[in-house]
Each structure stands twice: as structure tokens, then as C-alpha cells.
C-alpha positions in Angstrom: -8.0 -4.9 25.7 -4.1 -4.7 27.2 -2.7 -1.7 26.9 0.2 -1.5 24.0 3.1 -3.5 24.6 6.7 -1.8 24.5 7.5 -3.8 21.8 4.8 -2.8 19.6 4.8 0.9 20.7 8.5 0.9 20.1 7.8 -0.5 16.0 4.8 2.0 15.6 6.9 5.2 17.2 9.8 4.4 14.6 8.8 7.2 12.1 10.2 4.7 9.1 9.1 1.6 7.8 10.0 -1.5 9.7 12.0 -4.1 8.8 10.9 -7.8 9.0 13.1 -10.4 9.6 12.2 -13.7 8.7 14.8 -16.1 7.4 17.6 -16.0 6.0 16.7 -14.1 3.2 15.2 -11.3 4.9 16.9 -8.1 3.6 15.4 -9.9 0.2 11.7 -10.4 0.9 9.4 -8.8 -1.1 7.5 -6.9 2.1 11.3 -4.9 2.6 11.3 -3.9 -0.9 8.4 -1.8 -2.2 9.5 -1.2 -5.6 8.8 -4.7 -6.7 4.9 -4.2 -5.9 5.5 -0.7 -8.2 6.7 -3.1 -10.9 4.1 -6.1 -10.5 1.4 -3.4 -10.9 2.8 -2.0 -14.0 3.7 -5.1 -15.6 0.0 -6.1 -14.9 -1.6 -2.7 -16.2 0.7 -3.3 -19.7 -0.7 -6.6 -20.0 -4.5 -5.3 -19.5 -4.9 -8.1 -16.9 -5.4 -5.8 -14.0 -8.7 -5.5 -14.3 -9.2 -9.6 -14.4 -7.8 -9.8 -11.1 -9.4 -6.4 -9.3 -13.1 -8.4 -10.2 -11.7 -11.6 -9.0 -10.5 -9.1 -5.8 -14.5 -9.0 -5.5 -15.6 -12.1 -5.8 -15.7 -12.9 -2.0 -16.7 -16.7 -1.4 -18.6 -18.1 2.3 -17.3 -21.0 2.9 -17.7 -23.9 5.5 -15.4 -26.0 7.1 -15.6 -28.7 10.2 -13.5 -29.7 12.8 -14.2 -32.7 14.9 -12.4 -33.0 18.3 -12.6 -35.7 21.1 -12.0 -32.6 23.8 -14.8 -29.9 22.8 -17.3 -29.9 25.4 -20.2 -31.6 24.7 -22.3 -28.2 25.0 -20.4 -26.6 22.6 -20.9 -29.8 20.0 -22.0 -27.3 16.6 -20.9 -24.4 17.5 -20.0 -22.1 14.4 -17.6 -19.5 14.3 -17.6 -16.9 11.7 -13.6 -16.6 10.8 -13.4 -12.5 8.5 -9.7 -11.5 8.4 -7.4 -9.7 5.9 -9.7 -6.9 5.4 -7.9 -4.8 4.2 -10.8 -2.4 4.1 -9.5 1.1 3.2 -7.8 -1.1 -0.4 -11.2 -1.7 -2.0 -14.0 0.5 -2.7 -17.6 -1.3 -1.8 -16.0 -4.5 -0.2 -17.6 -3.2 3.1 -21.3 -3.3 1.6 -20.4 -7.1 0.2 -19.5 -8.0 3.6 -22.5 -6.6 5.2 -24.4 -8.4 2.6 -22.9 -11.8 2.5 -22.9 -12.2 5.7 -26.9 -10.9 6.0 -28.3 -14.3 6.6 -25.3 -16.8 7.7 -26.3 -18.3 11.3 -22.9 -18.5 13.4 -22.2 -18.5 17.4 -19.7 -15.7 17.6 -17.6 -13.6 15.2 -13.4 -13.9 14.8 -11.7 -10.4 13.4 -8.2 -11.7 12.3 -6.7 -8.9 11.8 -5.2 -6.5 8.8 -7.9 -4.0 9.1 -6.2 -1.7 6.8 -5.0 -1.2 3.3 -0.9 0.6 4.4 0.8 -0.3 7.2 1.7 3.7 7.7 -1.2 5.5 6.2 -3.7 8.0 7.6 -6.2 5.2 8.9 -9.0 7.6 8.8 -11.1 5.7 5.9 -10.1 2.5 7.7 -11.8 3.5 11.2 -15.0 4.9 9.4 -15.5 1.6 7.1 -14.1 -0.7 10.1 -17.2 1.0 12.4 -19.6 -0.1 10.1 -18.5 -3.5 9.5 -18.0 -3.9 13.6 -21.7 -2.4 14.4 -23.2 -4.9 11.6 -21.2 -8.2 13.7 -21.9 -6.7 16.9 -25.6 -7.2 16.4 -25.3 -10.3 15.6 -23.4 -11.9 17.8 -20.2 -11.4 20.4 -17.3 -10.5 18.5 -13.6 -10.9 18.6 -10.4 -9.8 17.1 -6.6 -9.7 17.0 -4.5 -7.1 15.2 -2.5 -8.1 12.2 1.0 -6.8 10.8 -0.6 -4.0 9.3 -3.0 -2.7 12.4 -2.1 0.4 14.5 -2.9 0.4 18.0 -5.2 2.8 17.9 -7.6 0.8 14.9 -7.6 -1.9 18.3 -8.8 1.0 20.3 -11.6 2.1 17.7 -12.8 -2.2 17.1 -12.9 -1.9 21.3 -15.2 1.1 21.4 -17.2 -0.8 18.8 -18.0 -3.6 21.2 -15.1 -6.0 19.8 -13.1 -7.9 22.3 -9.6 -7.2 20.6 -7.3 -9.6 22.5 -3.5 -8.9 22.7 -1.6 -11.6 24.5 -4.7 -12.5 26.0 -7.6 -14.7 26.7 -11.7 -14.6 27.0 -13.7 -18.1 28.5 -16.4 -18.8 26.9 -19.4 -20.9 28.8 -22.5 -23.4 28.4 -23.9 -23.9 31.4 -21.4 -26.2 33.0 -18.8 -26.1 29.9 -16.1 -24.1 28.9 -13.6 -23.5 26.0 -10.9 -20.7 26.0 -10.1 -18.3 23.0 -6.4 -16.6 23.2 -5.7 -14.3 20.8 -2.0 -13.5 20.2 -0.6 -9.5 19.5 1.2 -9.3 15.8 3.9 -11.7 15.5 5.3 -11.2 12.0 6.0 -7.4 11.8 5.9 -6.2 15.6 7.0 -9.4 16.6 4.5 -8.4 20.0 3.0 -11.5 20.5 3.1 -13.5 23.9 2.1 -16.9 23.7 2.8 -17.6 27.5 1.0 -14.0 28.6 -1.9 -14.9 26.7 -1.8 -18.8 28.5 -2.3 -17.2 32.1 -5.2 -18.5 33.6 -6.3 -21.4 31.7 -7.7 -24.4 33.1 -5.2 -27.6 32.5 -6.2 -29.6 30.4 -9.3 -27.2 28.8 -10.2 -26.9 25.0 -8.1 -24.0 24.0 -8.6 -22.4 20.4 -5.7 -20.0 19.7 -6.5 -16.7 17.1 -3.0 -15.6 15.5 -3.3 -13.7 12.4 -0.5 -15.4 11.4 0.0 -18.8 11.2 3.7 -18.7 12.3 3.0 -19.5 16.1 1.7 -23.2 14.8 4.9 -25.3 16.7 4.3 -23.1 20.1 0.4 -23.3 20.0 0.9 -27.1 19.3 3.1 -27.5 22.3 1.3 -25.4 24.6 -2.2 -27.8 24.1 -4.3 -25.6 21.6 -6.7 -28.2 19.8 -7.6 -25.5 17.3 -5.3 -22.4 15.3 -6.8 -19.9 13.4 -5.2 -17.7 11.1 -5.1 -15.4 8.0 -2.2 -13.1 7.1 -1.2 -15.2 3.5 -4.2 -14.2 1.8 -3.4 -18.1 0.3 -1.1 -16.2 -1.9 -3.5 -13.9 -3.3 -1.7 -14.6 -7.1 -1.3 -17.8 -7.8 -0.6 -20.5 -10.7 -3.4 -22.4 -11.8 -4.5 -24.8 -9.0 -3.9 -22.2 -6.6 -0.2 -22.6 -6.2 1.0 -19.7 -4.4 4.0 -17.6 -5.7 4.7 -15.6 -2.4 3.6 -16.9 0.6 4.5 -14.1 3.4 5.5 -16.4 6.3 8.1 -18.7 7.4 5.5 -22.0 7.1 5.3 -25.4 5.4 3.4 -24.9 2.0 0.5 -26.8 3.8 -0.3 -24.4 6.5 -0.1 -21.7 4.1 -4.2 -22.0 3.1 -7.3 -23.6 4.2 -7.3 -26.5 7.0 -4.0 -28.4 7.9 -3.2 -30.8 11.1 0.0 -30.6 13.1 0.5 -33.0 16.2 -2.8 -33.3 17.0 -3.8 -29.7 16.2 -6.2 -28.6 13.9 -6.1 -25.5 12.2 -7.5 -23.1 9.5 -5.4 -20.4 7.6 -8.1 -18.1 5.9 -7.3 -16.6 2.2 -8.6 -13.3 3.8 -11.7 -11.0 2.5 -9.1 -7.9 1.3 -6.0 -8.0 -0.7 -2.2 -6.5 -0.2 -0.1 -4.7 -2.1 -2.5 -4.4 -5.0 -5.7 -5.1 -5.4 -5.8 -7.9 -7.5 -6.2 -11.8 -7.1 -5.8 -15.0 -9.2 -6.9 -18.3 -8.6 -7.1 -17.6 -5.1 -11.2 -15.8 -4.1 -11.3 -14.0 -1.2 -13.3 -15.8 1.5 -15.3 -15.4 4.7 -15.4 -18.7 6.7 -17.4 -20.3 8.9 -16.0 -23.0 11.4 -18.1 -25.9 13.1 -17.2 -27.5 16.0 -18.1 -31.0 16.4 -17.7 -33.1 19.7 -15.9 -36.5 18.6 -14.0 -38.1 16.0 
């Protein structure tokens, strides 16, 4: 695990709330302007639907998706990766335990953290490093682990992951072998509010021409990932809206992305990629017509 950026100790030693600054509507996005969550919530509490969507907040779905590519080495052909992101952890009271036991008998190669760990992006994290312990202990017997931090993580909940045995990457990457194969996981610093990632930092050392899977919680890095080779993106951070219309239509989508990228698998230029609706929620802890979901990914050699 890097040490912390400037950039990213700059943002977390600003003593307010950060400003983020994407498009040209900024100063207007719902992130810089916490009142309209206060009045979501209350319009939801008056029309006695809160409690709806804090049991759909719960109803955390395993899914499975597969990805076929022409590059993966042939010894990695079926490898599964378990994708968890958008915890959220410290937002809902026994999501921890569901993890833990959804996840009791899935078979899967290695582990992906994506990032959000916690509930506030300036609260007291102490809830979020005792449940976060747990969950980490739980994956780290099971298999390797790895993790990025999200727009909402601290430096310090990276520290705790890394003292848990997770491989928090920031602007980084780990090789992973078979025998004679390899494939390359980077895993990008926060993009969207500490605007700390390093896309060509984290590229150091790569073979030309490997199979390179990049780990972004968010999936704003898709055209530079795409450019710089990655055959795979992996990504949370939009929770798929978290409230939607009926048929899953998202109403806010929290980054600056075509609709398509926004949840579950897309392509772009030859990339494949997988934005995660997330395990947690933000904001409040509600969902509609978007479950919460745990994902595992298979790798398949060919086409």
C-alpha cells in the first residue's frame, strides 16, 4: 500500500466538506447540497414508504456474470472473482452478518473490495473499522483479497483493510501468476471526490501487451483505461442508482458516464467492463428497483 498522495491528504486535511466538480452543473449536484437528502428522507417517511425501501436495502442478491476474452491466459481460463463494493458498512445495521453469510459457500479465485467502506464521508469511522475487520478476516480466509478506496474512504480505513491482510492498491499494481501465466490487477486511488487517482503511476511495470484488469471504484476512468489496453474495468460507486423508476431507470446517477456504463456489464472499444450496484446504500438507506448485489466475475479464455 502507497503512502497517501498529496492530493488526497490535501482533501482529507480540509476541515470542511469537499466540493466535487463534475460538469457543468457542479455547484448543482445533489452530493454539494445535503439538504436535498434531508428532504428525500422526509418526503419518504410522510409517505410511509421508507420502510419499503430500508427491506429492499437488505435484500442483497449473488449474482454471476462472464466475460470471454481472446487475451486471458489460458491458465487463468475460469477464474472467478468475487466483485463486494459500496459497503457502506457503518449505514446498515446487520448487513455485515448477511455478507458473511451469503458469501458462506460461493467458490471464487480471489476477492475485489471496491471501495466506500463507510456510511459519511467525515464521520468518526470507528464502527466502520470494527465491522470492516470482520468482513476482511472472513475474505481473508478465503482467499487473497484486494481493494481500492472509494469517494467516501479515509486513508486511515486503507491502513486498517492493510493490517487485515488486504492488498489496498492506490495508483498501483499486483501480478498475479499460474505457473507460466500472468494477468495484472491495477487499482486506481479515488477519482471522483479526491480526484487522487493515477492511471499512468499505477501502469508502471506492466508487461506490453499483458492482460490487464483495472479496479476503479468509479467507473469515470472507462476512456483512459480503454486507451491504455485494460481488457477488463471494474467498478461500483453508482450503486445503479439505488432509487429508480420501474425497470430500474436510475434518477441520479453520481458520475459523469453514458447511461450504459452506469450498471451491470457494458463494452467500450474492445473493453469489457462491470459497474456493481454495490452491497450498502448512500445518503439513506433505502433502495427501489435496484437490490444490492455481491458479484462474481468469470473469466473465460476465447470468444
Amino acid at each position: 500500500m502507497r503512502s497517501i498522495s498529496t492530493r488526497r491528504k490535501l482533501v482529507e486535511e480540509e476541515g470542511h466538506r469537499h466540493s466535487i466538480k463534475r460538469g457543468w452543473r457542479w455547484k448543482l449536484h445533489f452530493e454539494n447540497i445535503p439538504l436535498l437528502v434531508r428532504f428525500f428522507s422526509f418526503l419518504l417517511r410522510t409517505s410511509f414508504t421508507k420502510v419499503i425501501g430500508m427491506r429492499n436495502a437488505m435484500d442483497v442478491r449473488l449474482n454471476e456474470v462472464h466475460f470471454a476474452f481472446s487475451d486471458l491466459p489460458a491458465g487463468f481460463d475460469n477464474t472467478r472473482i468475487l466483485l463486494v463494493t459500496d459497503l457502506h458498512i457503518d449505514g446498515m445495521d446487520g448487513l455485515a452478518e448477511m455478507i458473511i453469510t451469503t458469501l458462506g459457500d460461493v467458490e471464487y479465485d480471489f476477492c475485489i473490495l471496491g471501495g466506500d467502506y463507510s456510511f459519511g464521508c467525515n464521520d468518526d469511522h470507528g464502527l466502520v473499522c470494527e465491522r470492516m475487520r470482520t468482513i476482511a478476516e472472513f475474505l481473508g480466509r478465503k482467499s487473497r483479497v484486494f481493494g481500492v478506496l472509494g469517494n467516501h474512504d479515509k486513508y486511515k480505513i486503507g491502513q486498517l483493510l492493510n493490517e487485515c491482510g488486504v492488498e489496498i492498491l492506490l495508483n498501483e499494481t499486483v501480478c498475479i501468476e499460474k505457473g507460466s501465466d500472468k494477468i495484472y490487477i491495477a487499482g486506481l486511488d479515488d477519482n471522483h471526490y479526491y480526484g487522487a487517482d493515477d492511471l499512468e503511476l499505477a501502469d508502471k511495470g506492466i508487461t506490453d501487451g499483458a492482460f490487464k484488469i483495472m479496479v476503479c471504484h468509479s467507473p469515470e476512468r472507462y476512456l483512459e483505461a480503454a486507451d491504455s489496453g485494460y481488457s477488463l474495468y471494474l467498478s461500483g460507486h453508482t450503486h445503479g442508482g439505488q432509487v429508480c423508476l420501474p425497470g430500474g431507470v436510475a434518477l441520479v446517477t453520481s458520475a459523469t458516464v453514458p447511461r450504459r456504463l452506469v450498471k451491470g456489464r457494458w463494452t467500450y472499444q474492445g473493453m469489457s467492463g462491470y459497474t456493481s450496484r454495490g452491497v450498502g446504500t448512500s445518503g439513506i438507506t433505502v433502495r427501489y428497483f435496484c437490490p444490492p448485489e455481491m458479484t462474481v466475475v468469470t473469466l473465460r479464455h476465447g470468444m
